[in-house]
NUTIVEX-742982 format. One record per atom (N, C-alpha, C): atom name; z, y, x. Coordinates in steps of 0.1 Angstrom, whole numbers, padded with zeros to 4 digits, always signed. Each point is the difference from the previous one (the first is absolute). Layout:
REC, CA, Z, Y, X
...
***
This chain:
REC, N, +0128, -0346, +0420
REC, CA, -0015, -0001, -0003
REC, C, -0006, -0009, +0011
REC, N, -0002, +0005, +0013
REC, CA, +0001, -0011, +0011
REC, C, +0006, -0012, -0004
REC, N, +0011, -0006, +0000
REC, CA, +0004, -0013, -0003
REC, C, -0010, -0008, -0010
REC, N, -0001, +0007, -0015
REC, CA, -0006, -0005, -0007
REC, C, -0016, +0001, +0004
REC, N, -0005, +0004, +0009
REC, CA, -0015, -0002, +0001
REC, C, +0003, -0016, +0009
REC, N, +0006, +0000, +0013
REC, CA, +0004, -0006, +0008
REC, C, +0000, -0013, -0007
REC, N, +0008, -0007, -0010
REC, CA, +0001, -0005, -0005
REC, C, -0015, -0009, -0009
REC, N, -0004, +0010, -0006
REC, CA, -0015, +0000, -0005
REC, C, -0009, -0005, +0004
REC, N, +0006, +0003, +0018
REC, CA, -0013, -0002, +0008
REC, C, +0002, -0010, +0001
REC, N, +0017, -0009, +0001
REC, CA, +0000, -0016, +0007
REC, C, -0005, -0010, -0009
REC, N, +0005, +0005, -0013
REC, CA, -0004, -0011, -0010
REC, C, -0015, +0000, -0004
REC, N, -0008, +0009, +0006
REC, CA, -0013, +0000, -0001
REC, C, -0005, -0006, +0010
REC, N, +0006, +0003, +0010
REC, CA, -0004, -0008, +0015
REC, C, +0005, -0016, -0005
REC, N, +0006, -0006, -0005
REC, CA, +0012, -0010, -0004
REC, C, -0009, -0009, -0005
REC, N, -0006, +0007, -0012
REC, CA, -0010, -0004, -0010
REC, C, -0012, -0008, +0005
REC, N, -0004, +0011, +0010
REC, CA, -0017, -0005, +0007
REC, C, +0004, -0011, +0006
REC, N, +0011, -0006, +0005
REC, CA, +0001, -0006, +0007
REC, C, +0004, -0020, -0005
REC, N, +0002, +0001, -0012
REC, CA, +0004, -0011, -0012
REC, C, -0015, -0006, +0000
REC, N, +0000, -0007, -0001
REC, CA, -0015, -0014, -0009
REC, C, -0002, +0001, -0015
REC, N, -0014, +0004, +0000
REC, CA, +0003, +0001, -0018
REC, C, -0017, -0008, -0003
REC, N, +0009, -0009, -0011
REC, CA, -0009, -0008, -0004
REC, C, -0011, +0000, -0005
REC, N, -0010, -0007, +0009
REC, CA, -0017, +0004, -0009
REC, C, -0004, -0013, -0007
REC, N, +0007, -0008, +0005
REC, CA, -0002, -0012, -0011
REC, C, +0006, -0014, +0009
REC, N, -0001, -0004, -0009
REC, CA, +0013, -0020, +0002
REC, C, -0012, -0009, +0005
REC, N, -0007, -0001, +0011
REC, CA, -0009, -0015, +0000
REC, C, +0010, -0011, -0004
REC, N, -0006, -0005, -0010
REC, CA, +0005, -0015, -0001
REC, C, -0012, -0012, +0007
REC, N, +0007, -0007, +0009
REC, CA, -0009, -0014, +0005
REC, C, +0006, -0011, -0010
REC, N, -0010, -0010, -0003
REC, CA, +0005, -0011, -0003
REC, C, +0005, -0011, +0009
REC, N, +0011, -0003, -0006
REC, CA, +0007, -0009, +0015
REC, C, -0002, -0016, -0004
REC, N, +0001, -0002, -0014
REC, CA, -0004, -0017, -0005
REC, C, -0006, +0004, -0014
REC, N, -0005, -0007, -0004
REC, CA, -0007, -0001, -0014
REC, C, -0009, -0011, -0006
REC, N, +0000, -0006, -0007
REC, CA, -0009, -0010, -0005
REC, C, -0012, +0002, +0002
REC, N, -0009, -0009, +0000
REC, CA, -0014, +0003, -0002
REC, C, -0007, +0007, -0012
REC, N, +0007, +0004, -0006
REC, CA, -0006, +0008, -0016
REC, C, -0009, +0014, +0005
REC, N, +0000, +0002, -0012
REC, CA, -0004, +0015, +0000
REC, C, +0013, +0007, -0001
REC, N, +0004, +0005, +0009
REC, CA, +0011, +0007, +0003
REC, C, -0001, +0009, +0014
REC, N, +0001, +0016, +0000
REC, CA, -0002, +0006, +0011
REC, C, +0004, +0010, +0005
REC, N, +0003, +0010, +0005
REC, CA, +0005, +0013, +0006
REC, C, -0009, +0008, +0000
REC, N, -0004, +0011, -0006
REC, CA, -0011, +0009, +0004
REC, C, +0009, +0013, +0007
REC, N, +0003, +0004, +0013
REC, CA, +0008, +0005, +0003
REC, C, -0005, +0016, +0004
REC, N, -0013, +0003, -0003
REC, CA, -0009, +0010, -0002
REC, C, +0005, +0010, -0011
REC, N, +0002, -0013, -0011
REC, CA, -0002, +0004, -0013
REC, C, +0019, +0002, -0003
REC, N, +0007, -0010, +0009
REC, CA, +0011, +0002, -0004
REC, C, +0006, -0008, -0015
REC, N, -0010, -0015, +0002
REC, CA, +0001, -0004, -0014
REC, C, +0002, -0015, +0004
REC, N, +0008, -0007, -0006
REC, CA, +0001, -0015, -0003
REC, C, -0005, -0007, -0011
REC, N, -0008, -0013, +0003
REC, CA, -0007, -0005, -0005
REC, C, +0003, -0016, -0004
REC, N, +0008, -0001, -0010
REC, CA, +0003, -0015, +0002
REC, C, -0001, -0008, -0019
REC, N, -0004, -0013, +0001
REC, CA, +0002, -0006, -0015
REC, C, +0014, +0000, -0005
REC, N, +0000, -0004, -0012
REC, CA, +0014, +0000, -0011
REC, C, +0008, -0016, +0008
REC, N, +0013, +0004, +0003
REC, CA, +0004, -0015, +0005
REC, C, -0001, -0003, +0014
REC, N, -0008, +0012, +0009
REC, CA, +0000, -0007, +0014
REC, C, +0002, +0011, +0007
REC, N, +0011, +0000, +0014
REC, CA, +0006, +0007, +0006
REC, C, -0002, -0002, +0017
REC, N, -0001, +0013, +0004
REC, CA, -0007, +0004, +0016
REC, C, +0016, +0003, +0006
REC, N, -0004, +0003, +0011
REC, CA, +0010, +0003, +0013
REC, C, -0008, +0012, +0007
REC, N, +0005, +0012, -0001
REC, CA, -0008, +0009, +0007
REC, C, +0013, +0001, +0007
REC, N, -0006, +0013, +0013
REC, CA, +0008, +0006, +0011
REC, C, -0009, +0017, +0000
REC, N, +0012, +0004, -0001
REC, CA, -0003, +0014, -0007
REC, C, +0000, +0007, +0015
REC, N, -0009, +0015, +0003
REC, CA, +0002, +0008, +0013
REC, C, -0005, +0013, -0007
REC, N, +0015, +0007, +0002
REC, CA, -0007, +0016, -0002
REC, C, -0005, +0006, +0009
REC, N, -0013, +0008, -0004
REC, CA, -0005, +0006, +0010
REC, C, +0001, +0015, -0003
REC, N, +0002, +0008, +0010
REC, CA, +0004, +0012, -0003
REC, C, -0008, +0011, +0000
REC, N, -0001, +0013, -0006
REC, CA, -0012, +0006, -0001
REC, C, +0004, +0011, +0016
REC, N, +0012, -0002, +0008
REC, CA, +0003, +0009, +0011
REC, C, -0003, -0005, +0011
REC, N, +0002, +0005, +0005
REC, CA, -0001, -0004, +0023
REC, C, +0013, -0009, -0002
REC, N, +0011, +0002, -0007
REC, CA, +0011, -0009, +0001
REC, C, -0004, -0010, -0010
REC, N, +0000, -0015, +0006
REC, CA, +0003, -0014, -0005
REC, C, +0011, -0002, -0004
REC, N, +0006, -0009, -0012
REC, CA, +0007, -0005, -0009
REC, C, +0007, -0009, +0018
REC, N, +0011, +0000, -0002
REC, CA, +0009, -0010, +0010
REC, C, +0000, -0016, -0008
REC, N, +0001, -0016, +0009
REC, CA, +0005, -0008, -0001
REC, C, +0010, +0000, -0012
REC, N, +0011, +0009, +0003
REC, CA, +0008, -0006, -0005
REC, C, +0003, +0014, -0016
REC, N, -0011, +0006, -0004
REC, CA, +0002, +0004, -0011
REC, C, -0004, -0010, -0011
REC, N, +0010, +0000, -0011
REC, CA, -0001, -0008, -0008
REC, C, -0010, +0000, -0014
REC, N, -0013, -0012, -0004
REC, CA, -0003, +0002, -0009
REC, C, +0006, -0006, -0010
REC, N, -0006, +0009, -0010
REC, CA, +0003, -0014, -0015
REC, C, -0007, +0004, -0009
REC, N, -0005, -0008, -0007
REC, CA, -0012, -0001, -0012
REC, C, +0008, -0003, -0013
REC, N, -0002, +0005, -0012
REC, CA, +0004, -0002, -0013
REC, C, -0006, +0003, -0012
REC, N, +0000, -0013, -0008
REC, CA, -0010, +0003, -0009
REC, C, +0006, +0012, -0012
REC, N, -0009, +0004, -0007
REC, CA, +0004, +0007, -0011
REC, C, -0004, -0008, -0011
REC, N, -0005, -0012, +0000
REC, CA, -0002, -0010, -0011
REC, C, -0001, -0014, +0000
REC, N, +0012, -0005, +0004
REC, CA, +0002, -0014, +0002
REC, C, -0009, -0012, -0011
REC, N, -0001, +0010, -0013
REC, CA, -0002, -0013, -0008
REC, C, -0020, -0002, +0004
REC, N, -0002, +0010, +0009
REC, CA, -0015, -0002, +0004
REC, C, +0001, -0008, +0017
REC, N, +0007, +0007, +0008
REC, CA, -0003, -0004, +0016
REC, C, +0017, +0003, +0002
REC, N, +0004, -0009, +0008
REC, CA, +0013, -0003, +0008
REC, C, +0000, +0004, +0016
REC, N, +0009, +0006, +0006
REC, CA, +0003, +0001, +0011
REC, C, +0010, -0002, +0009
REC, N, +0003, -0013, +0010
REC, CA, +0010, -0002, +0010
REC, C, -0004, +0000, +0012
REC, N, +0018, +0002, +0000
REC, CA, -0004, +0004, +0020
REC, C, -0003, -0013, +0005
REC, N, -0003, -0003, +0007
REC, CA, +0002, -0015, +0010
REC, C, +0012, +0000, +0008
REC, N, +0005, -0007, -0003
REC, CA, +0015, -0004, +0014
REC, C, -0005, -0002, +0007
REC, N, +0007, +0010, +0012
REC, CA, -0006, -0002, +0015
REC, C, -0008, +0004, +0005
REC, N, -0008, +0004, -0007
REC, CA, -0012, +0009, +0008
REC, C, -0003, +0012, -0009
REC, N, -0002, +0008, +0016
REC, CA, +0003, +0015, -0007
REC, C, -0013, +0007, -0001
REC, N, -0001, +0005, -0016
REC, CA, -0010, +0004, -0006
REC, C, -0013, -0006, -0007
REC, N, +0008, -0009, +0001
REC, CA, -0006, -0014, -0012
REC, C, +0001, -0003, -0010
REC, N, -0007, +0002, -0012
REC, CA, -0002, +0000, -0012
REC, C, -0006, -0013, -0010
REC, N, +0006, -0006, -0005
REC, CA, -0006, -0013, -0011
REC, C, -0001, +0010, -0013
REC, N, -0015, +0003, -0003
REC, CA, -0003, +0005, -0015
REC, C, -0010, -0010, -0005
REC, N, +0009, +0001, -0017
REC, CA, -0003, -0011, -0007
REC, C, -0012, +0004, -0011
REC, N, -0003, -0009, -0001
REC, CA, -0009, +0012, -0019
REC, C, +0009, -0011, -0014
REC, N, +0002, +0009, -0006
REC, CA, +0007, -0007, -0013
REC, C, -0011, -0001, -0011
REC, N, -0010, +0008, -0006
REC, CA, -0004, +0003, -0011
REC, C, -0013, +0007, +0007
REC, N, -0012, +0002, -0006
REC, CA, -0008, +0010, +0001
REC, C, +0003, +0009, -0001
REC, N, -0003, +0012, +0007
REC, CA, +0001, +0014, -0003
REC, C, -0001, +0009, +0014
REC, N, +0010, +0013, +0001
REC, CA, -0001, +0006, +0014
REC, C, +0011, +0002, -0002
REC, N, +0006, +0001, +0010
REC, CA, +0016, +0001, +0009
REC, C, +0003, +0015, +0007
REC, N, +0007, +0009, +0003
REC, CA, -0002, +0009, +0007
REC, C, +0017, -0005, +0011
REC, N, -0003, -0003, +0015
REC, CA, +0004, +0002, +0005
REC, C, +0006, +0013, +0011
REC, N, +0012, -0002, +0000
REC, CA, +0008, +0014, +0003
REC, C, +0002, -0006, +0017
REC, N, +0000, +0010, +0008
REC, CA, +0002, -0002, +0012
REC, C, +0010, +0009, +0006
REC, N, +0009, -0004, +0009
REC, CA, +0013, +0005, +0002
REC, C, +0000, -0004, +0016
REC, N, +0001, +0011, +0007
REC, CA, -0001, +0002, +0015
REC, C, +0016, +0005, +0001
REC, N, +0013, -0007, +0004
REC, CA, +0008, +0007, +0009
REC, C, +0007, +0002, -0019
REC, N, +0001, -0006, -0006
REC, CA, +0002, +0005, -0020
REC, C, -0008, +0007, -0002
REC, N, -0007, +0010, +0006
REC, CA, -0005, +0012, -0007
REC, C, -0016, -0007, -0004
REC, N, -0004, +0006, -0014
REC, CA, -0014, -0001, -0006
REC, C, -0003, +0007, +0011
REC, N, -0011, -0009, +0001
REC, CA, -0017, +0005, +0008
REC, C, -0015, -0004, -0006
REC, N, +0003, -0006, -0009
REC, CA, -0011, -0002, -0012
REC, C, -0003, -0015, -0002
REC, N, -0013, +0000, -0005
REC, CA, -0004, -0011, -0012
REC, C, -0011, -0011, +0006
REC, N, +0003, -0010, -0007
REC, CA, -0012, -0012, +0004
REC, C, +0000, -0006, -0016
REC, N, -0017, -0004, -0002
REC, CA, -0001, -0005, -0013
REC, C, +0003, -0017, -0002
REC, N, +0003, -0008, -0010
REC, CA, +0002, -0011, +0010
REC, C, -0009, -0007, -0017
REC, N, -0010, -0005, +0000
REC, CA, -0011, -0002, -0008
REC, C, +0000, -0014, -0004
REC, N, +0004, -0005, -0010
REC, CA, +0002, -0017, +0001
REC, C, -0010, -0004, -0014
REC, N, -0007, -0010, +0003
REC, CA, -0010, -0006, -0008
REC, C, +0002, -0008, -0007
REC, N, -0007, -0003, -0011
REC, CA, +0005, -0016, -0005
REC, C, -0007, -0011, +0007
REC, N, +0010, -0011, -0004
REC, CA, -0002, -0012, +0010
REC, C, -0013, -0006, +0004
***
């Protein structure tokens, strides 16, 4: 009985101690002069049908513990035939999202593999 509280206790103590995600700022790193934008409040991407940004993604954590350098992000669409998502070679945590079509995109966010939630990725006509 001891052991198993003991136990209980570490992975509780273990727990508090992890970064848990309160949301992804995305900055824009290049982008055309369009209407194209980051609302990173809202957690939403803003871009026309046909033209593609470069963001740099930073999770921010809802704990006393900060996300490390070297945890890995990744973004992925769940609807390519609306908005596209690549990594950038080379630089880490950099994102080229495309818009293919009008519509909304729901982007999946992936800290370390594991889901940590969503960004909308909103694309206009041209």
């Amino acid at each position: 009985m001891k052991t198993k509280l003991m136990t209980a206790l570490a992975l509780f103590t273990l727990a508090g101690c992890q970064p848990d995600l309160a949301r992804v700022d995305l900055e824009v790193a290049s982008a055309p002069d369009l209407d194209a934008y980051v609302d990173a409040g809202d957690g939403e991407v803003l871009l026309p049908a046909g033209i593609g940004i470069v963001v740099r993604a930073r999770p921010v954590s809802s704990t006393r513990e900060d996300y490390e350098a070297s945890d890995r992000v990744d973004i992925v669409t769940r609807d390519p035939d609306v908005a596209r998502v690549y990594p950038v070679f080379g630089e880490h945590r950099h994102f080229a999202i495309t818009g293919v079509r009008p519509g909304t995109a729901t982007l999946d966010v992936y800290i370390d593999d594991a889901f940590e939630g969503r960004i909308d990725a909103v694309v206009t006509s041209p």
